[in-house]
N, C-alpha and C positions, 0 to 999 in steps of 0.2 A: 504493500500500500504506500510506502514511503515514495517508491521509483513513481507511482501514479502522480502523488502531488508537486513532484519537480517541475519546476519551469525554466528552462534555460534561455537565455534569451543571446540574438545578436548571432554570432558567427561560433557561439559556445555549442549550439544545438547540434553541429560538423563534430562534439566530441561524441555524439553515440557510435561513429565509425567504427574507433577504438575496440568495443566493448564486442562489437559486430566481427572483425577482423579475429578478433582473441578467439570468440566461441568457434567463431569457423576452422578456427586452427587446433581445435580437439582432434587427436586423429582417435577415433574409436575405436575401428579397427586392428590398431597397429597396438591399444591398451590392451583390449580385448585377447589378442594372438601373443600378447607380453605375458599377463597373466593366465592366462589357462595354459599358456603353452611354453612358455619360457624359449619363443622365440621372436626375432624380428621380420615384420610382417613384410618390411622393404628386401629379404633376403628370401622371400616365399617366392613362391607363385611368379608371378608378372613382375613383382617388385613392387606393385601398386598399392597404397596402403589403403584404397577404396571400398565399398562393401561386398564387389565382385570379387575381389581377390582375397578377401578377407572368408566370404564363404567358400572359398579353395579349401582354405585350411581349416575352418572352422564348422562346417558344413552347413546347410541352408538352413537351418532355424537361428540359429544365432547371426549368420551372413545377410538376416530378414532383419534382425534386428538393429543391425551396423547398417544396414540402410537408413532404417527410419531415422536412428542416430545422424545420419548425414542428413539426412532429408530436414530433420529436424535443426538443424546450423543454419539453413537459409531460411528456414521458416518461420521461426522464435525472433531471431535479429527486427526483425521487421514489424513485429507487431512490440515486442518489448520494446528494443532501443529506438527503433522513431515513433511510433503512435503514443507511446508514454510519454516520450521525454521532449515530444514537439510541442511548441507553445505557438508556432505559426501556422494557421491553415494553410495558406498558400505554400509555405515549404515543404508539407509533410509528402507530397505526392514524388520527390524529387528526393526527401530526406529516403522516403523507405524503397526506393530503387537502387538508391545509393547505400542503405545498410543489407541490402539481399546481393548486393555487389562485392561490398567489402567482407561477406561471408564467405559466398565462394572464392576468394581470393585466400582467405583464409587456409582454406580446403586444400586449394591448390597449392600455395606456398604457405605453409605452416611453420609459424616460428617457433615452436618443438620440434620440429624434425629439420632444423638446415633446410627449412623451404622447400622441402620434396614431397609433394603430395598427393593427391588424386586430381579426377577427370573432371571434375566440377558438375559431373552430370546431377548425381543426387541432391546436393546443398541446393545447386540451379533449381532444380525442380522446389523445394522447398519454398525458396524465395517468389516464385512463381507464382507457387497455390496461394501463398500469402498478398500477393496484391489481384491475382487476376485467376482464382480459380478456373476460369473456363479455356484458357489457354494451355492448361497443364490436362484437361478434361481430352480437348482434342488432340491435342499431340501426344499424349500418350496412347490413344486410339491408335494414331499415326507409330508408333513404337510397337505395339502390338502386331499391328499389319504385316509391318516389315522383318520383326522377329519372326513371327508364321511363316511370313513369307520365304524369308533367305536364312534363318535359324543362324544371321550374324547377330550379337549382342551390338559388338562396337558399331557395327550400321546403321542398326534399329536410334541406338543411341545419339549420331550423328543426325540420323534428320528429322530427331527429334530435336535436338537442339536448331536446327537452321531452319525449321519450322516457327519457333519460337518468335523471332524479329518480324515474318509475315502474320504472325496472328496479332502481335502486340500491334500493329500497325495498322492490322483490321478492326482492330480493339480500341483504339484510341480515343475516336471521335465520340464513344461514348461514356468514356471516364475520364477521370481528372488526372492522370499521370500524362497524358497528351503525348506526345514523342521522348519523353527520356526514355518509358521502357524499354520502344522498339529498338532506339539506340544501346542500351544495356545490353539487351538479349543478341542483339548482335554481334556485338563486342563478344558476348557469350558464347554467341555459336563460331566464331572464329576462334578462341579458345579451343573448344570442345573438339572442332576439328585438329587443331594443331597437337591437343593432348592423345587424338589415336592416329595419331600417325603413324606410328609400329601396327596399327592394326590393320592403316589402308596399304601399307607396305605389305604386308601378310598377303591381303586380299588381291592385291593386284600379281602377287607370287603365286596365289595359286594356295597356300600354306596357311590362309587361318583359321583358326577351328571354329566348329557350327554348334549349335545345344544338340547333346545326344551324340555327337562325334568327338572323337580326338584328334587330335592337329599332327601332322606328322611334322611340324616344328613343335619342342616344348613350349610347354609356359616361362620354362625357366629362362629361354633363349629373347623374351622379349628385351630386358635389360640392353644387351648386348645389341639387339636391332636398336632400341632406343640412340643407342651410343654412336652408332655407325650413323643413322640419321642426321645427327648432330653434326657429325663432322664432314 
């Protein structure tokens, strides 16, 4: 109740960033695979400390629960740190695009872990449901299709995200975030592409695994394409 009757006022209200950036930098999964397993989640699977790679190792009840954990980083920031702590109407549409921002940022570069993070897909989504339910409605529709369809994760993944900037855009003229979203989520979906880039690498080889198949590259071998990438 305290955080409710805050009022910040002036250029102070840019400090719920902060608080937005930190949660998004929980890495769950990689606590999660520390404690039960007394290993490092970055030395698993993919290397990804995500909730996909995290139910590698973890198996999918708990890999469901590292999701919502992530889901939940973009989706708390936005309603706690700007809807609480906004004392300006007009700012608040611009403040909580910008704290569902600085979450998945968070995600992705984590300052626990040397800035090595996830794919920003789940935090995104969180952020998402939190200012525009119906955009996370249909593109996960869209997610669904294209998983059925090609049983790629990182695909379905991908245009869900660049789906994201066309709906927000569709979406605009009838809410009051007006063009920062579409601008975010794009930003986002160029992100989300560049973070599976090991995976359009796969795809375009010929080499990456489908649900229900194995990859005749490991998982373990992503790191190593990541790196090669890079350089």
């Amino acid at each position: 109740m305290v955080l409710a009757t805050l009022e910040l006022t002036g250029g102070m209200e840019w400090l719920a960033l902060l608080p937005a950036y930190l949660l998004g930098s929980v890495p769950f999964g990689w606590i999660f695979v520390r404690v039960l397993h007394r290993k490092d989640l970055r030395n698993e699977g993919s290397g990804n400390i995500g909730a996909t790679n995290a139910m590698r190792v973890l198996g999918k009840p708990l890999g469901v629960v590292c999701f919502l954990l992530d889901f939940g980083k973009g989706y708390l920031p936005v309603l706690l740190f700007a809807d609480w702590l906004s004392s300006d109407p007009e700012l608040l549409p611009i403040l909580r695009v910008s704290c569902g921002a600085a979450a998945v940022a968070g995600h992705v570069w984590p300052l626990y872990l040397g800035f090595r993070g996830g794919k920003a897909v789940a935090t995104g989504c969180g952020g998402i449901v939190a200012i525009d339910p119906m955009i996370f409605l249909i593109s996960g529709l869209l997610w669904v299709l294209v998983l059925i369809t090609t049983r790629f994760v990182g695909l379905a993944s991908m245009v869900m995200g660049i789906s994201w900037p066309i709906l927000a855009s569709w979406r605009a003229p009838d809410h009051d975030y007006g063009s920062e979203l579409a601008i975010a989520t794009g930003a986002l979906a160029v992100l989300i592409l560049w973070r599976h880039r090991a995976n359009i690498g796969r795809m375009l080889n010929g080499t990456e695994s489908r649900i229900g198949k194995k990859s005749s590259v490991s998982e373990e071998s992503e790191p190593r394409i990541e790196e090669e990438l890079r350089s």
